[in-house]
Structures are given as C-alpha cells and as structure tokens.
N, C-alpha and C positions, 0 to 999 in steps of 0.2 A: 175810376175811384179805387177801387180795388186793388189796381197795379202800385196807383200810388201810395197807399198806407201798404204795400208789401216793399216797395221801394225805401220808404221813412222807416221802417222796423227793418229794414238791413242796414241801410245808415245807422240808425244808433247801435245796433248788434255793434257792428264792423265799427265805431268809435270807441263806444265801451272795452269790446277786447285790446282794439289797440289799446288805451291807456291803462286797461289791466297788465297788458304785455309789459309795456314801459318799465307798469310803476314794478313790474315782477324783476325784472332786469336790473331796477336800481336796487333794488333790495338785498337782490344778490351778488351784486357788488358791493355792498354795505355788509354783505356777510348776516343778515337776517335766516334765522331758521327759517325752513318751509319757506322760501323768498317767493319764488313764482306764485303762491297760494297766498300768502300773507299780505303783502306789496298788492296785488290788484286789487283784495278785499280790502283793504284800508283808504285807496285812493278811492278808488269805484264809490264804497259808503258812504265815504266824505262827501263826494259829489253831488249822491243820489239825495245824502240827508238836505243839505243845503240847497239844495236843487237849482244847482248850475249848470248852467244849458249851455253845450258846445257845438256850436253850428247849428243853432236854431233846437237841438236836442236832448232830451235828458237820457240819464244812461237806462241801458234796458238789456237782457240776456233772456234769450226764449227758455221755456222750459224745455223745448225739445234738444235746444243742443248743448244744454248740461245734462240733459241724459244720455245725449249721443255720446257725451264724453266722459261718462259714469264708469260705462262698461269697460272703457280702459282700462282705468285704474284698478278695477275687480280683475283684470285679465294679470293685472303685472303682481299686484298682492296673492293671487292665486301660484304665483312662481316660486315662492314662496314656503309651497309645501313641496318640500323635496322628500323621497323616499324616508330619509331619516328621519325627519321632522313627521310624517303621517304615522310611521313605528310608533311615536310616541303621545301618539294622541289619545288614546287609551286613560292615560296619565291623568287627563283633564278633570276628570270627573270629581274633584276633589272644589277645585274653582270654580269650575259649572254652579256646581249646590252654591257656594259660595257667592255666585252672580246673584240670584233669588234675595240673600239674606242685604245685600248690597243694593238693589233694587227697593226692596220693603224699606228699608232703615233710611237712603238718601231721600225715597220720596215720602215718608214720613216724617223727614225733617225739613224738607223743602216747605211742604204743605203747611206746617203751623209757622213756619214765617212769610209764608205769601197772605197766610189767614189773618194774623196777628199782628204784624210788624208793617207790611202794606196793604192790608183792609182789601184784600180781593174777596169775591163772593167765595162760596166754598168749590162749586163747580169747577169757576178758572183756576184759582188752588191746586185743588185736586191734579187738572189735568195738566196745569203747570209746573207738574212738582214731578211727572214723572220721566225720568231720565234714559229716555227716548222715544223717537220714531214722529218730528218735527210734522211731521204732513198730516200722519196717522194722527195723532195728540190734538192737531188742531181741529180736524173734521169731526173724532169720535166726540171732541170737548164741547164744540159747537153742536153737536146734535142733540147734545144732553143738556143742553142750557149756558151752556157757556160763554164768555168772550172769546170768538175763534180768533181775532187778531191780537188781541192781547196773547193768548197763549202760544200762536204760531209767532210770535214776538220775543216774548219768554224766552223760545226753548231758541230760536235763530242767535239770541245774545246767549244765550248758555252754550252754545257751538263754539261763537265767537270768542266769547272771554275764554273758553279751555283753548283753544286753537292758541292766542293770541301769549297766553301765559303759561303754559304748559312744556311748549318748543321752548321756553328761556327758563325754565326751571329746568327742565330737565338739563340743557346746556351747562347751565351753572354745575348742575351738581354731578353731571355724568361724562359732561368734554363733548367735543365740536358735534349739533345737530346742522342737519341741511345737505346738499349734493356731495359736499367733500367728504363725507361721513359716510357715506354709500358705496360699498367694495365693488366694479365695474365688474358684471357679467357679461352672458351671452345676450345682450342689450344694445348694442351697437346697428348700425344701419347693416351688418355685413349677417345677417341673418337670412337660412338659408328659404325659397321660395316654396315651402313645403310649410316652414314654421310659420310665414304668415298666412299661409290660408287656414293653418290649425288654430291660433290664436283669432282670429276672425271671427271663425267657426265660433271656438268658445264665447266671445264678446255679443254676438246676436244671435247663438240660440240660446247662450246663457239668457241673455236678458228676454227674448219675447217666451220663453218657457218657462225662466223665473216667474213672469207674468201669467202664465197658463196658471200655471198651480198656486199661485199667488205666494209665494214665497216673501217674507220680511224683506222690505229693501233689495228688489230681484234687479232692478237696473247695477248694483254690484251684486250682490249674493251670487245670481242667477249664472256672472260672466265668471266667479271669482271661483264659483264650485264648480266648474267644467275644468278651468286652468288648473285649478287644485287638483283634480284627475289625471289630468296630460299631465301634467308635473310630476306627479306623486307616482304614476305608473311610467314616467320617463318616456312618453314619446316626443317628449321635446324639453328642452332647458333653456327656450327663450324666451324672453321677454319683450314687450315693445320695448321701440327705441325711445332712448336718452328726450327728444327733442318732443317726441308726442307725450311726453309724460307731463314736460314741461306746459306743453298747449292746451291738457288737457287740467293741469293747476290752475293756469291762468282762468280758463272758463271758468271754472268752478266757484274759485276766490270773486271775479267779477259777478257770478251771480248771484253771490250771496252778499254782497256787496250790494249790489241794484237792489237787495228787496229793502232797500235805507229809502228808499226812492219813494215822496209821498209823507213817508213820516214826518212830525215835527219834533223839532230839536226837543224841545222841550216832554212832551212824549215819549219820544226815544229815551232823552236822561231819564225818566222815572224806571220806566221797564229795566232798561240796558243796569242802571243801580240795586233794583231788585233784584237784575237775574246775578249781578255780581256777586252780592252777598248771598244768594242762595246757593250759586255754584263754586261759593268757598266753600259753604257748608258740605255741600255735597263733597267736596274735595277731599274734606277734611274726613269723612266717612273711608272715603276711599285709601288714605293715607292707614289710617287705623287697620283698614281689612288686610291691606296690600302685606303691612307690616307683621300682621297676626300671620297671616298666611306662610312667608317666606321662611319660616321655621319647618314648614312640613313639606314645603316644596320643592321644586329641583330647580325652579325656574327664576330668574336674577330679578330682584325687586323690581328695578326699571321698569319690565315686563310686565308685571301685576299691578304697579302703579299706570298704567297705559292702558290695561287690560281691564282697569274699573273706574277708569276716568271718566267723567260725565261729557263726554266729548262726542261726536259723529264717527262711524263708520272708516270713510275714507279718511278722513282727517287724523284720528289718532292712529291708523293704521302706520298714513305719510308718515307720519313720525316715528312709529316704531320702526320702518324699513330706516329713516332716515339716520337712524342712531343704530343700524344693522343688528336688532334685539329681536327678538321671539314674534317678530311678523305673522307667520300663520297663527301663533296661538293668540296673541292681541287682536289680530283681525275677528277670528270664531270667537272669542268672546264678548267682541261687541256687536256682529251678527246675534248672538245667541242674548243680547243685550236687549235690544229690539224685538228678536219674538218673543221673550217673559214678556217684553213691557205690552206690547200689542195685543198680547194675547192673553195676560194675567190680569193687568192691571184694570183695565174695564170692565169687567167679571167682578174685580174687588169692589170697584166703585156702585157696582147695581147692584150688589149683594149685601154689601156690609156697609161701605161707609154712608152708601144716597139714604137709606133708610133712619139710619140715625141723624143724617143733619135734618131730614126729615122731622122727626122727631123733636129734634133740639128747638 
C-alpha cells in the first residue's frame, strides 16, 4: 500500500512538473516575463482549480521539493552581493526605517478593506492584511482565531497577482523583463569543480542552519546569506547554471500553482477579487513610498518600487535580477520584509489591536 501511494505522488509530482515545464517554455517563447515561473503557475492553477485529472490525476508538488529548490535561488540571489554592492550597504538604513512605516500603513489599509468592503471577521483581516510571510500569517492567524485557509488564500493570490502584474508594469515602463534582460555571468555549465561544492555548501547549510536559529524564510535567507558571503568576500563569482534556475522556476510556479487544487471556482473568485483590490491598494502605498523616497536616495526607482512591493521573496527578487536592478538591495529588503512582519506584527495584534476589537 505504501509503495503504491509513493508511486501515485511521483506520478502526479513528475506530471505536474512536466506541464509546468511545457507551459514555462511556451511562455518563453511568447516572450512572457519570468516565463519559466509564470507559464507553470498559470497552467498548473488552471488545472488544479478546475480539477482536471491527467492520467487518472490531479496536479500535486511536495512541499519537500520546493524547498529542495528554494535554496537555489537563495544561492544565485546571494551572487548578487558583490564586493561593491556589500560597501554600500551601509546606505540602507534610510529604507530599512522606511520598510516599518510601509508595513503599518499597507497593512492598515489592507485591514479595513477586508473589514468593510468584504466582511471578514477582524482576526482574518488582521492577519490578511499583513504583507508577508504566507505560511507564518496563516498558522499565527489560525491560532488566534482565525480563518487559516482563507488567509493562507489571501496572501498566495496577493503573491500571485504582484507576480502576475508587476513583470508587465514594470516591462512597460522600464523595457525588456525576463532571460534576455539578464547580463550572462559566471553561470554557465563551465564552472570550475570547487565552485560547486562552495555553492552546495552554501544551499544546505544555509538552509538546515537557517532552520537552527530560525531565521525568516531560511529555505532562501539561510542559502542566500552564506552566498552573500562567498560573493561579497570573493571566493567565488559563480552562480548555478542557467538550466537549474530554470528547473527550479518551474517548481516553484507549479507549486503554487497546485495549491488551486481543491478550491472552488467560485471561492477562489471571491478571495482571488479581494486580494486584487487589496494588493492595489497596497501597491498604491508602495508607489507613493517608492516615489517619496527616490529624492533622498541613490538607488533607481525601479529598485524601491520592487523593494516595497507586496510581493514574495524569490519572486520579486526574480525580477529584480531579471531587469539587472539593485538585486542584493531588493532581495534584503524583502528578507527584512518578513522578519518586521513575523516578528512585529503579532505583538501589534495581541497588544493593541485584539484588545480593542475586544472591546468594540
């Protein structure tokens, strides 16, 4: 019994990715930003939402092997900080404060339109509304009373829709996102047999260390701040190859894609509509900061709009490598995005706000 429900979850694993593969390949031939990431997640979701069974199956991606393939991308964003780029890190501390005032203000506006406009309780709200850490948000929300799948719902279509709209604004307004936009490094297969066991190194004791200390988001953080190291003290200037970046897009996009799997259409439109218009709203916070900002700063709008986009991690990171912009500094501040949110915002919610709806 055993063998065979391990057998049926590689089946669908190994479907699922092929048609994330596929649909990444068409994409990228179609000239779609982020193709490999975008193309899987849209076919995969379709799929999962509708729930079409291919060879008797529906689509499924383990948690284990999107995290296996987390660490890549934390290893290749970690390349990232070159000597020059860690000089100026220093710098940050202006936008850092700025992250905080970003955080209060979008998930302050998020919260009375999930209260008011879609009639969530105030807990889902609350934990709805605040602009990161998807897993974190849904457990801490759920323990406190909340709807955990409605908010782990939320914040996966608030990933989605910045993932989804973000790559083609920016396109519009800044020129070509996606592979062709990305200046070829030392990323090629021809990397020397030193640089992969360093990169290695970095991707799994980043990550199960990240996990020791409990680090925000240590499946990337954990791989991303070791590569950041090697990079930044130059014992190495390589990257994984071009082809595992790709395979490790496609996971990603197909599993976020799979968690459509089960929902109902109808379900899905209510959320997936709420989280639109809330993560205009939020967008629109961001626009505002981005723009206040780039007066005082050294760093290219682009960068600050990416840098406070309500967005994931890996995902606006992808984009910011993909449009060759301020990658180490976009990445740290959406790292530093997630520990405010994980770490401040539930603190807010037991201190200040539970008490008053209490109250109310």
């Amino acid at each position: 019994m055993a063998a065979a429900a391990h057998l049926t979850t590689f089946l669908k694993t190994l479907t699922t990715v092929a048609i994330g593969g596929v649909s990444g390949w068409v994409a990228s031939r179609l000239g779609l930003p982020l193709a490999w990431m975008m193309g899987s997640m849209l076919t995969v979701g379709l799929i999962g939402m509708f729930g079409i069974k291919i060879g008797g199956h529906g689509v499924e991606v383990p948690h284990w092997l999107r995290t296996s393939m987390i660490p890549i991308i934390g290893v290749m964003l970690g390349s990232g900080f070159t000597p020059t780029v860690v000089a100026g890190i220093g710098e940050w501390w202006v936008t850092m404060l700025a992250l905080i005032v970003f955080i209060l203000l979008a998930s302050a506006v998020a919260y009375q339109f999930y209260r008011r406009v879609f009639g969530f309780d105030a807990i889902t709200s609350y934990f709805s509304s605040i602009p990161g850490g998807l897993i974190d948000m849904a457990i801490i929300g759920e323990a406190a009373g909340g709807d955990g799948r409605s908010i782990s719902l939320v914040h996966f279509a608030r990933i989605l829709v910045s993932v989804l709209t973000i790559p083609f604004l920016m396109q519009w307004l800044y020129g070509p996102i996606g592979h062709q936009a990305i200046h070829p490094g030392a990323s090629s297969l021809e990397i020397e047999l030193v640089d992969v066991g360093l990169l290695t190194a970095c991707a799994v004791v980043g990550y199960f260390g990240g996990r020791a200390i409990r680090l925000p988001g240590a499946q990337i953080s954990g791989p991303l701040f070791l590569s950041a190291i090697a990079h930044g003290t130059q014992l190495t200037a390589a990257s994984p190859p071009d082809f595992l970046i790709a395979v490790a897009q496609i996971v990603v996009g197909s599993s976020l894609g799979a968690r459509f799997a089960g929902v109902s259409v109808r379900a899905a439109g209510k959320v997936m509509l709420a989280s639109m218009c809330a993560t205009a709203l939020m967008f629109a916070v961001t626009i505002a900061l981005a723009l206040s900002l780039a007066t005082f700063v050294d760093e290219p709008l682009p960068a600050l709009i990416l840098a406070y986009s309500p967005g994931g991690v890996a995902e606006m990171s992808l984009i910011a490598l993909s449009m060759n912009v301020g990658v180490a500094f976009v990445t740290a501040h959406h790292i530093a995005r997630i520990a405010l949110s994980v770490g401040m915002m539930p603190q807010i919610w037991r201190r200040v706000v539970a008490p008053r709806v209490a109250a109310s």
